[in-house]
Every structure is written in structure tokens, then in C-alpha cells.
C-alpha positions in Angstrom: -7.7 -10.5 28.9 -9.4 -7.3 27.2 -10.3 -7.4 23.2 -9.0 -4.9 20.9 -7.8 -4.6 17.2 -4.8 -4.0 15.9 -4.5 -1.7 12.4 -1.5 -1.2 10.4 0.3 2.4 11.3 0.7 3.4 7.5 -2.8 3.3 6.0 -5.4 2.2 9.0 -6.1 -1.1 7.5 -7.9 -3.5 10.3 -5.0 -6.1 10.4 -6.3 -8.9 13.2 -8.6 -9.2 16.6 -6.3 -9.0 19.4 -6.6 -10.2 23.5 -4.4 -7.9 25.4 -3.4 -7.2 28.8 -2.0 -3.7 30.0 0.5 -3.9 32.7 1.1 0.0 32.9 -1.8 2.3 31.7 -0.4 5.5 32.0 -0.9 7.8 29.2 2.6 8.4 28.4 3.7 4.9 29.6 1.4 2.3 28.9 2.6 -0.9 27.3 1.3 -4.6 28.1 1.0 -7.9 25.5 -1.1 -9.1 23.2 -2.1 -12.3 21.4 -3.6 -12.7 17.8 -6.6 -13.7 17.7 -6.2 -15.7 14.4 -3.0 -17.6 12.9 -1.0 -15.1 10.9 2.5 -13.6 10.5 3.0 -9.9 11.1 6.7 -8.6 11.4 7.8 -6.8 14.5 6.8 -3.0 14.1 5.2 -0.2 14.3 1.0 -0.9 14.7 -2.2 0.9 16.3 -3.8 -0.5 19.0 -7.4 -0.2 19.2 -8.3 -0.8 23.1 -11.5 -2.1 24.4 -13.0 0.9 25.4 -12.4 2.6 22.1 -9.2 4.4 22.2 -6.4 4.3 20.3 -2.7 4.3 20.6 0.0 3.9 18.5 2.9 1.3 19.8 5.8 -1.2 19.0 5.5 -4.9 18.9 8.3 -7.5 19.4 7.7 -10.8 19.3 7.3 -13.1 22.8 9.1 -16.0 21.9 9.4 -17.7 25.3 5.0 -18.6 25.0 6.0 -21.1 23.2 6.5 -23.0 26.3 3.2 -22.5 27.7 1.8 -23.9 24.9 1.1 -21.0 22.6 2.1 -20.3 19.4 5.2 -18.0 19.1 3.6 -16.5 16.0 0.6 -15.3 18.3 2.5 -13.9 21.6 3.8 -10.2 21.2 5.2 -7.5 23.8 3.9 -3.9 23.0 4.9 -0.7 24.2 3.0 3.0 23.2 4.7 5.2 21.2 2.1 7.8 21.3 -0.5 9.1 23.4 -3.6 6.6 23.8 -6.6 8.6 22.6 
């Protein structure tokens, strides 16, 4: 897994450290999840993605409930798609 930061979409604010894997990296296309790097709660939204390599992307996060069975926190485990161009 790649590191990366998520930021809230509103102000730009550094939210968490993320570890994310893409599984489409198409411009227009890409989505992938994501883990938390540290125990917090953030609502399922609208976030940008900072990527490893620098760029950035706006996208959607839902929750990944089904982790929990692999022995990961639910509260950790998101799905994210891009809602905007990664830049």
C-alpha cells in the first residue's frame, strides 16, 4: 500500500495519514481504498486525496464495513472514488 494524506474538501485542513491502494488510475476514473493511519471517526463524504507522488484529487469516501472481518477496524477501512481530476 502507497502513503498519502487525506484533507478536508471545505478549508484544506490536513485531516489524517492514509495507506491507499488504487485499483483504477485513470484520470477521469480512478478510485481504490484507503485505511487511516490513526484511530479516528470521519463521516462518509466528500475529502481530498493527497497521493504519494504528490497529486491531488478530490473523491468520495464510504465506509468498508466488511474489514472488520479481517481483523481491522471498521472505523479505519474506506472505499474512495474521484470526483475530480487527480492533479
Amino acid at each position: 500500500m502507497s502513503q498519502g494524506k487525506l484533507y478536508d474538501s471545505i478549508n484544506g485542513e490536513l485531516i489524517v495519514g492514509v495507506e491507499y491502494r488504487m485499483f483504477d488510475t485513470s484520470v477521469d476514473n480512478w478510485w481504490g481504498e484507503l485505511n487511516l493511519a490513526d484511530y479516528m471517526r470521519i463521516p462518509d463524504g466528500s475529502y481530498i486525496l493527497e497521493l504519494a507522488d504528490g497529486r491531488r484529487g478530490r473523491c468520495i469516501l464510504n465506509r468498508k464495513l466488511n474489514k472488520a472481518i479481517s481483523g481491522l477496524l471498521p472505523l479505519h477501512c474506506f472505499r474512495f472514488r474521484g470526483s475530480s481530476k487527480i492533479e
